[in-house]
N, C-alpha and C positions, 0 to 999 in steps of 0.2 A: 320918514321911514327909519327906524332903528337899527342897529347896527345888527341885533341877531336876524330882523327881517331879510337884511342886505345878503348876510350868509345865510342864508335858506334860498335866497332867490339863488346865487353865486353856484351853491351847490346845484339845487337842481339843473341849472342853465350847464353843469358840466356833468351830468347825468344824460342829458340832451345830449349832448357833444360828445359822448363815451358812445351815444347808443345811435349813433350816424344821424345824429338829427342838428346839423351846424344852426341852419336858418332860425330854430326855435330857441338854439342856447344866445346866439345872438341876439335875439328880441329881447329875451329875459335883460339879459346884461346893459343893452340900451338903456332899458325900465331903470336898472340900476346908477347906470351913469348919468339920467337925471336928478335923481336924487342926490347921489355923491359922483361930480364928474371926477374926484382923484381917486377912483377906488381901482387899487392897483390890480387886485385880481380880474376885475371885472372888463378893464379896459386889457389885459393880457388874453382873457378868454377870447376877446370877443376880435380882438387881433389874431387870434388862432382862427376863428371861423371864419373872418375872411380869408383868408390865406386860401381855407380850404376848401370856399366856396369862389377860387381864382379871381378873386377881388383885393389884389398886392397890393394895389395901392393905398386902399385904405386900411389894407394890413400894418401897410409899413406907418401911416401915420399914428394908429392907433400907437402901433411901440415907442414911436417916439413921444407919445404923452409919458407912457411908463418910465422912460429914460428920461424925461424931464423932471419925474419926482423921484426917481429910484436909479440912477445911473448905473449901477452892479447889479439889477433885477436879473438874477441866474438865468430861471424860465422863461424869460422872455428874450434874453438875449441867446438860448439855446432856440426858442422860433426863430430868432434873428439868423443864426447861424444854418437853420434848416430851410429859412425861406431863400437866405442868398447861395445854398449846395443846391437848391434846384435851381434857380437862375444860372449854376454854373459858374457863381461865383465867388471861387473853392478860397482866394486867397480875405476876402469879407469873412466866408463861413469860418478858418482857421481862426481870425481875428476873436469874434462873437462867442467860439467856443473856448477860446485859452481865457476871454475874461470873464465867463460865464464858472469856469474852471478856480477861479478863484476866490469865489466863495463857496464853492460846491465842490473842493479838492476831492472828494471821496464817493461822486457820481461816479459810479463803473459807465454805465452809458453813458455819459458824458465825455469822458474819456474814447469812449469805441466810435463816438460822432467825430473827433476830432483826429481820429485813426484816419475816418475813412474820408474825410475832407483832407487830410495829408497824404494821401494816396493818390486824392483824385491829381493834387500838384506832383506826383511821381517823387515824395519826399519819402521815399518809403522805410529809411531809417529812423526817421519820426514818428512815422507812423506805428513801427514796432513798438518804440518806445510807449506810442499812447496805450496799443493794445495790451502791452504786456502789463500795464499798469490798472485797467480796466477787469483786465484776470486777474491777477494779485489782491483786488478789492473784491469780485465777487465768480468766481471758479465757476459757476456754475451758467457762466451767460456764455453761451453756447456761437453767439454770433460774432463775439469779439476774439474767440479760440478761431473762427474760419477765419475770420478778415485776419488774423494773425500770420495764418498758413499761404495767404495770399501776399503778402507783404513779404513773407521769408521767399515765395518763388521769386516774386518778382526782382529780389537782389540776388537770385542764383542760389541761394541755400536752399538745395534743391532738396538733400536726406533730412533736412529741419522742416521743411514745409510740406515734403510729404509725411512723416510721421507727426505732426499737426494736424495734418488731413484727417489721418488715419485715426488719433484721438477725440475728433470729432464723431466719425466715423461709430468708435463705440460708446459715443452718448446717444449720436443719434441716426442710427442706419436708411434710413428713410430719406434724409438730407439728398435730395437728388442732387444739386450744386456741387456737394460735396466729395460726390463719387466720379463726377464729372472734370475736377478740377484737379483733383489726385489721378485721373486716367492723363492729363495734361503736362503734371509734370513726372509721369514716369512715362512718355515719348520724350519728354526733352531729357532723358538719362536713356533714351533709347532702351526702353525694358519696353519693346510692344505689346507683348503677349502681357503680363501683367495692366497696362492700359487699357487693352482689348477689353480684358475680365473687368477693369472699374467700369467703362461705358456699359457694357451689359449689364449690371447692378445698376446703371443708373436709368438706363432704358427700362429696368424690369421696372421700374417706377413711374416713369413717363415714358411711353413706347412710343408714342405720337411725336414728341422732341426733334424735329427736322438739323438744328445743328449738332445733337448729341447722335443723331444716324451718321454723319459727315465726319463726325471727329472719331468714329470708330472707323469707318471706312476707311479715312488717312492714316489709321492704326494698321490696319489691315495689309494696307497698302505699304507701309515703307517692314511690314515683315514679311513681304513677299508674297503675300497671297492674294494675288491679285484677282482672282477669279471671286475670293470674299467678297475682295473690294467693290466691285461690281456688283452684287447681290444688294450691299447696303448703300451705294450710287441707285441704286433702279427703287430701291424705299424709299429712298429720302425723293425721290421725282414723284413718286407716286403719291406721296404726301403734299408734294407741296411741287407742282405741275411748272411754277412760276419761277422756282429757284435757281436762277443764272449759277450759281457757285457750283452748287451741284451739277447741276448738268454740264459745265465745264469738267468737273472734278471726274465726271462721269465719260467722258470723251476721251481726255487724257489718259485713263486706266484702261480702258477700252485699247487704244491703239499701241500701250507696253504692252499688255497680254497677247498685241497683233489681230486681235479683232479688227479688223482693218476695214471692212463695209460697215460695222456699226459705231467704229470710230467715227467717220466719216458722215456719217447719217447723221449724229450725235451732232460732231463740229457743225454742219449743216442745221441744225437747228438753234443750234446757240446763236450760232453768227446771225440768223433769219428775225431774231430776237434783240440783238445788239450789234448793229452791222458797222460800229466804231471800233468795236474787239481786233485791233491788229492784231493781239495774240491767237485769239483762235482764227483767224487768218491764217497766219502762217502756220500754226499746227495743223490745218486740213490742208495747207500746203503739203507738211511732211508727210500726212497719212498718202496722200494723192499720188506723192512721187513712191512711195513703198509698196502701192496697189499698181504702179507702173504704169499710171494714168498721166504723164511726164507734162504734156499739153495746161493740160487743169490743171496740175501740182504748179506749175510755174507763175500761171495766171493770179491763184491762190497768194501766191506769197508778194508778185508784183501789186498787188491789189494792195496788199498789208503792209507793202514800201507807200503805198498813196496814203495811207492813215496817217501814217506816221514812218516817214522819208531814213530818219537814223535807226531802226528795227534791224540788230545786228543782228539777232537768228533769220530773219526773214534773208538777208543776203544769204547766210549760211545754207537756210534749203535750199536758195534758189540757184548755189553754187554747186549743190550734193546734185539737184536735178541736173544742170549743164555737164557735168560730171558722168552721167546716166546717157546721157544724150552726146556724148563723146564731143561737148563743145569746152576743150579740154582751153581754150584764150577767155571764154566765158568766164568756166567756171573759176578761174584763176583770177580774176575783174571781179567777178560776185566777192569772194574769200574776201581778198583785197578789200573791198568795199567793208565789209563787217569787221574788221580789227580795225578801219579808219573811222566807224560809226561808234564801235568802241573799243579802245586796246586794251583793255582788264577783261576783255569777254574769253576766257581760255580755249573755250570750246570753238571760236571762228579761227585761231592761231592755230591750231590742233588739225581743222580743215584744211586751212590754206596752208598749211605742209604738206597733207598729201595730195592737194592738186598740183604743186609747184613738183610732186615728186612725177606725179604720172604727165606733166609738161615737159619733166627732164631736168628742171633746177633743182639737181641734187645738195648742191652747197648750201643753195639760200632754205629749201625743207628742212633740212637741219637745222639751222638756225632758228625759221621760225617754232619749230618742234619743240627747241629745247624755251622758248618762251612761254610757250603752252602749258607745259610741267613746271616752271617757274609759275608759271600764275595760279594752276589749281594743283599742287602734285599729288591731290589725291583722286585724281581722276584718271578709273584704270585706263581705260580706251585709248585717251590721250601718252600716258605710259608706255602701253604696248604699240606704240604705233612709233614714241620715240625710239624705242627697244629697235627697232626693225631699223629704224635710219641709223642709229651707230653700227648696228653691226653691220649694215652696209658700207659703211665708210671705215670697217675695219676696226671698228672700235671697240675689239671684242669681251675684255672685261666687264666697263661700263656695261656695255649691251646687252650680255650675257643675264646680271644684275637686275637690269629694269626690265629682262625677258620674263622677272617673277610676276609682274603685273599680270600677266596674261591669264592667269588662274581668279583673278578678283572679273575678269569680263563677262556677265551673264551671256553675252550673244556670241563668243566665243567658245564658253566652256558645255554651254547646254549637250548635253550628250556624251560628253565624255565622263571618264568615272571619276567616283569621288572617293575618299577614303578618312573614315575618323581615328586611324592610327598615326601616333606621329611621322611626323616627315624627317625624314633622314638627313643629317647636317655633313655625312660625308667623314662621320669617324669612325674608327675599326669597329666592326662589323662583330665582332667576337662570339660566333655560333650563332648570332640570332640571322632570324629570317628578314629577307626584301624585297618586299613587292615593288618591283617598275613596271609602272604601267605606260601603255602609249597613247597618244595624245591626236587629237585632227586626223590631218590625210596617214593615207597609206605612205608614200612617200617621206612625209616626217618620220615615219617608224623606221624605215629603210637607212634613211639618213642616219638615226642617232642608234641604232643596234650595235655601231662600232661599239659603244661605249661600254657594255654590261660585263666585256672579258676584262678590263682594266676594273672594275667593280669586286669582283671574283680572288681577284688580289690581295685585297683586305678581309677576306675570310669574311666565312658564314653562307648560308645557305641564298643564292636568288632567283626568284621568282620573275616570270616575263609577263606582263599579260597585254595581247597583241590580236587587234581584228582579227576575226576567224580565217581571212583569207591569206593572211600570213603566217599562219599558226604553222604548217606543215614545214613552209621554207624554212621557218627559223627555228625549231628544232635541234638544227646542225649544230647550235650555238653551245659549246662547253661549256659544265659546268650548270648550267640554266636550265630551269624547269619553264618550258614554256606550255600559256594557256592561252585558248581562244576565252574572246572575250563572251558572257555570256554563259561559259562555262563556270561550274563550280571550283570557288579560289581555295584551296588548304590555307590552314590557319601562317601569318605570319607577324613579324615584329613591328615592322617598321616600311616605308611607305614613299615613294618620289617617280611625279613621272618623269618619263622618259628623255624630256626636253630637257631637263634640268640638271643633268648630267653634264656637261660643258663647264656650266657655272662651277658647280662641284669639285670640279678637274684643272680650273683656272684655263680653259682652255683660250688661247690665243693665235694669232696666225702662225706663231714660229714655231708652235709644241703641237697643234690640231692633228689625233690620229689618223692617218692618211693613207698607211699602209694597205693595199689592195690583191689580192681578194681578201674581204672578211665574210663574205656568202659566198656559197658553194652551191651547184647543182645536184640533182640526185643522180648518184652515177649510172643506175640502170635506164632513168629516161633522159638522161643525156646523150647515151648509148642508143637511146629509140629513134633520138629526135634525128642523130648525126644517120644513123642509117636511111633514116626518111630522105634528108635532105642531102645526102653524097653524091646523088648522080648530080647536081648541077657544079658545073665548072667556074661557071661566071661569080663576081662576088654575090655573098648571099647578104641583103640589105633588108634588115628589119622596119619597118615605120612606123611612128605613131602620131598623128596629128592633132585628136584632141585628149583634152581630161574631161577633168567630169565637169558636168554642167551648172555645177549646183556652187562651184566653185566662185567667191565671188572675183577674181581676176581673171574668169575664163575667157572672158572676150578679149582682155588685152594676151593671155596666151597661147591660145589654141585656132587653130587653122581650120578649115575647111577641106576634103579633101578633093578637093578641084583647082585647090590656092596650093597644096604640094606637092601629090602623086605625080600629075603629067612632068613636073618638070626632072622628076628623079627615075623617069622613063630614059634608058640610054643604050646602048653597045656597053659590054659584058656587066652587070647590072641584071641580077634577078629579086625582085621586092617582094617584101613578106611582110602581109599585114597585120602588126602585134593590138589591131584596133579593139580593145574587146567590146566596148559597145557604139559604133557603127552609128552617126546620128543619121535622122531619115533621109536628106538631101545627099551622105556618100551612096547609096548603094545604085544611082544612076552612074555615079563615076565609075565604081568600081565594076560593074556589068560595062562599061566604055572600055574600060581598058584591058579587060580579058586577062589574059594568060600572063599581062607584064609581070601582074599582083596576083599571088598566092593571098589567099585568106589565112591564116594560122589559126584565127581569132577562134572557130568552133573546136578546135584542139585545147583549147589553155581554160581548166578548170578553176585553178588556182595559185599563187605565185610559185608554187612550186612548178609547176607546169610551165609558167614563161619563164622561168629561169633556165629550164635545161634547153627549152626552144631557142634565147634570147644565148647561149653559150654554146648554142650549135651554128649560128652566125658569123659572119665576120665585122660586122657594122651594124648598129643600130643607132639610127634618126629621129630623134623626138622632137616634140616642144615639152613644155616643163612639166611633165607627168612623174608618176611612180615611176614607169619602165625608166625613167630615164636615173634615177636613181636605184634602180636593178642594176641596170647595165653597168654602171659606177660602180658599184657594190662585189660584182661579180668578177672586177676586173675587166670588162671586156669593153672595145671601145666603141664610146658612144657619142655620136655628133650634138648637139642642144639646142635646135633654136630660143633664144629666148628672151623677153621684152626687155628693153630699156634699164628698166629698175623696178622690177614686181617683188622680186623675192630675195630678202637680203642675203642669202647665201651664196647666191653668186658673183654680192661685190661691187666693184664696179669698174665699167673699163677693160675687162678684162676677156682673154679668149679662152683661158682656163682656169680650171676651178681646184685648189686647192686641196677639197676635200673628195678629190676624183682623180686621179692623177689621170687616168683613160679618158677624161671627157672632154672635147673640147666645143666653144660657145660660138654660137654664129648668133650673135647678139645685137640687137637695133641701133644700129646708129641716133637716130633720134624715137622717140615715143608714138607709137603705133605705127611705121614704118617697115613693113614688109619685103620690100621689092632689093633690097638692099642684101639684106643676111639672105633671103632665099635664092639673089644670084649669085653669093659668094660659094655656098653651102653644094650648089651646082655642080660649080665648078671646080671645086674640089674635090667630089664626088666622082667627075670625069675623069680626073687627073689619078685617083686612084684606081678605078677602073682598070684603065690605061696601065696602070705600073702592073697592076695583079692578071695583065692579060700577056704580057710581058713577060 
């Protein structure tokens, strides 16, 4: 056979092999390698078509004919380098391409082969180097600009590899990969909304793309919109019915939005699916204990210790549920258990502070508190939670300080207002305007209104903006324009709520405005009230036994009225109930006890209303409500029951409160302990009596 016959077979046999036909160029080439068994192209072809008809082995032997006559043969050692990156065997491939590289220095893709085999070893400085060398020989190859862009994320040149992307992007817009990879790394610069818009450009191309619906949804999801995120959780399931990731990812979103039955459903079927998932175990733990289903949320997570014994969140639910379940030694053992299963976990040191505080280990919560915010200190929750144990322990600076966290807490701030004018740092005021606004309870507001006349000092105009049902009382406030909230705000400068006036003020225990009254009654229904209530001789005793329900420390501070009325039943003693809403079990009490208790409660519209009621009194008796921060406010004096260590304003250990000089605390000796402060509180009560009958 001649040598032009040889290349005519050679050629066709790789006309074959261009046109998906391996098996035929391979016969050709056999043909040839009888005639000439060293015909380097023919035994290189035909090593290609094994390869690619998954017959390696006689791939590999074929090449090493070719490297027995040709030891630097480029093409075959660029097969070489391609057949051992699919075996995976990236540090071969790198080999085969750098000497394949050497006679062929000015292969662009040769170069871009040896890019992406230095990637796969995470060499990815190398790998630049190959790619950028690959571009510089031929601009126009389009795969070694992406793999480039890929190689610059992956070493954090985050603005290089997305404007890579992006040049990709305008050669070739259709690039699904492309739109995809650049939504990737503008989430790792946290630009959601800009990622969002690449995944949908890339979805407009493949719509079907089950992890391009996921990586949008977690786009979704960490800008908050969780309700999206959910939309494109429920695609990606419906696409592809089978995808554990998703339908976790979908559980999860589900139960921060508080979807809390479809959470649950959700976790429920994942786990039915993969019943080794200690993690969603214990996450339909947490959903369980938040639906108040305490029984199953426990079982849940104890199931999720059986998987896997050191599962430090698993202790943490199962210590939030004990916690729930007022098994206050439990849940102190759970916590415990999760910082010893791991002590870098912040979030169970974070827990096991506020069990130890509602146990009563005020000293050691602190401590573990302030390890908490050592380990993640950007974690608000765990911040504001430390906030509350300093200033408990007087630590009013500091505390003051880390009381900024509180503003970063979505489950905190939901509902309160927000403002995109800046926040005020507390410098002269000079003509311009300031909105404060108030924060949480009622009582909060109450508490820090001392603050806005010291405000007022520094010139300029301020603005109050305060729940509607304090709008009326605080009026009285010089100087202040106050609004209900809800109402229409006039234009102003500048911006700070209410709580953060303290910080502002440097306020500490030895300088804290304390001066009393700073609220005043309305003089005409102060006037009303005292005429109402003149004929009784006996003292006139106001009560209030609960707050509001919704409150999450209500059970450790509100009473029932069956647990305080009978006992503040006495000789000279006439009771007035300042209860305005009445839960369903008092109104047997209160029909029991008849004429002891006056109701107030359908007289008082609004705090203007119990202010002149509550200053037509001589005494009022609370747990730790607004009234009871009226009464403070007003100057007039007022008894307190109140827990242990709920609320850091009152300290600790102590009988009175420095920001009340009229109040004093008939306080729990130990945590959830009743019987104690309500018989002191008694007897005191009699003892005054007694003097005022006197």
């Amino acid at each position: 056979m001649g040598k032009a016959a040889v290349n005519r077979i050679v050629l066709e046999a790789a006309e074959h092999f261009a046109a998906g036909r391996p098996d035929q160029a391979e016969m050709l080439c056999t043909e040839v390698l009888k005639a000439d068994p060293d015909h380097v192209p023919a035994l290189h072809l035909a090593a290609v078509a094994a390869f690619v008809s998954d017959r390696a082995a006689d791939g590999a032997a074929l090449l090493n004919r070719v490297f027995d006559i040709d030891p630097g043969h480029a093409p075959a050692l660029t097969t070489l380098g391609d057949a051992l990156a699919v075996k995976g065997e990236h540090e071969g491939a790198v080999a085969a391409f750098q000497r394949a590289l050497q006679r062929r220095p000015g292969d662009a893709g040769l170069h871009n082969k040896l890019g992406v085999a230095l990637g796969e070893l995470a060499r990815f400085g190398e790998a630049e180097t190959a790619y950028r060398r690959a571009i510089a020989l031929d601009a126009g190859l389009t795969r070694a600009c992406f793999n480039l862009a890929v190689a610059l994320a992956e070493q954090g040149q985050l603005i290089e590899a997305e404007d890579a992307y992006r040049a990709v992007i305008a050669r070739e817009p259709a690039f699904r990969g492309v739109w995809l990879n650049l939504g990737n790394v503008l989430v790792d610069q946290n630009r959601f909304g800009e990622a969002e818009a690449a995944y949908r450009h890339a979805l407009a191309i493949d719509p079907g793309d089950v992890g391009l619906i996921c990586n949008l949804g977690a786009s979704l999801y960490r800008e908050g919109l969780l309700e999206e995120a959910i939309v494109q959780y429920r695609r990606a399931i419906a696409l592809a019915p089978d995808n554990l990731a998703a339908l976790r990812l979908l559980g999860l979103v589900l139960h921060e939005a508080r979807h809390l039955d479809d959470a649950a459903k959700i976790y429920r079927q994942t786990f039915a699916r993969d019943q080794a998932d200690h993690m969603i175990a214990t996450n339909l733990g947490a959903c369980l204990s938040d639906l108040g289903e305490l029984d199953d949320a426990a079982a849940s997570c104890e199931h999720a210790l059986l998987l896997k014994p050191d599962h430090a969140p698993a202790y943490t639910n199962l210590g939030i549920i004990f916690e729930k379940q007022e098994r206050v030694v439990d849940a102190v053992a759970a916590h415990r258990c999760a910082v010893a299963a791991d002590p870098s976990y912040a979030k169970g040191h974070a827990n096991l502070a506020v069990a130890l505080r509602n146990a009563g280990e005020i000293d050691e919560a602190l401590a573990v508190s302030a390890r908490a915010v050592a380990l993640d200190p950007e974690q608000p929750l765990a911040q504001y939670n430390h906030a509350h144990f300093l200033l408990m322990n007087g630590h009013f600076a500091e505390g003051f300080e880390t009381y900024r966290w509180r503003r970063k807490c979505k489950t905190l701030s939901d509902g309160d207002p927000s403002f995109s004018e800046p926040e005020w740092q507390g410098e002269p005021l000079a003509g311009r305007t300031l909105l404060l606004f108030a924060e949480y309870g009622l009582g909060d507001a109450l508490h820090f209104v001392r603050y806005p006349p010291m405000v007022t000092a520094l010139g300029g105009r301020i603005i109050l903006q305060v729940q509607p049902a304090l709008a009326a009382l605080l009026r009285q406030l010089p100087d202040v324009t106050v609004i209900a909230r809800g109402e229409a705000l006039p234009p102003f400068d500048l911006q700070l709520p209410l709580m953060s006036l303290p910080r502002l003020f440097g306020t500490t225990l030895d300088n804290l405005p304390a001066a009393v009254p700073y609220l005043h009654p309305d003089a005409e229904k102060l006037s009303r009230w005292r005429a109402a209530l003149g004929h009784e001789t006996r003292l006139k005793v106001g009560v209030v036994w609960a707050g509001n329900a919704k409150h999450k420390g209500d059970r450790q501070r509100s009473l029932s009225a069956e647990a305080l009325l009978p006992r503040l039943v006495m000789p000279g003693v006439q009771l007035y109930s300042l209860q305005k809403e009445p839960r369903a079990e008092d109104g047997r009490v209160l029909a029991a006890l008849g004429d002891d208790v006056v109701d107030l409660a359908p007289a008082l519209g609004d705090f203007a209303d119990t202010a002149a009621a509550v200053a037509a009194l001589d005494l009022v008796i609370t747990v730790d409500t607004s009234v009871a921060h009226l009464a403070g406010a007003l100057g007039r004096p007022v008894w307190m029951l109140t827990p242990y260590a709920l609320d850091w304003r009152w300290l600790r250990d102590r009988e009175d409160s420095p920001w009340y000089p009229t109040m004093r605390l008939f306080r729990q000796r130990s945590p959830r302990e009743w019987d104690d402060p309500l018989m002191r509180l008694t007897a005191a009560l009699a003892v005054l009596a007694a003097k005022s009958e006197g």
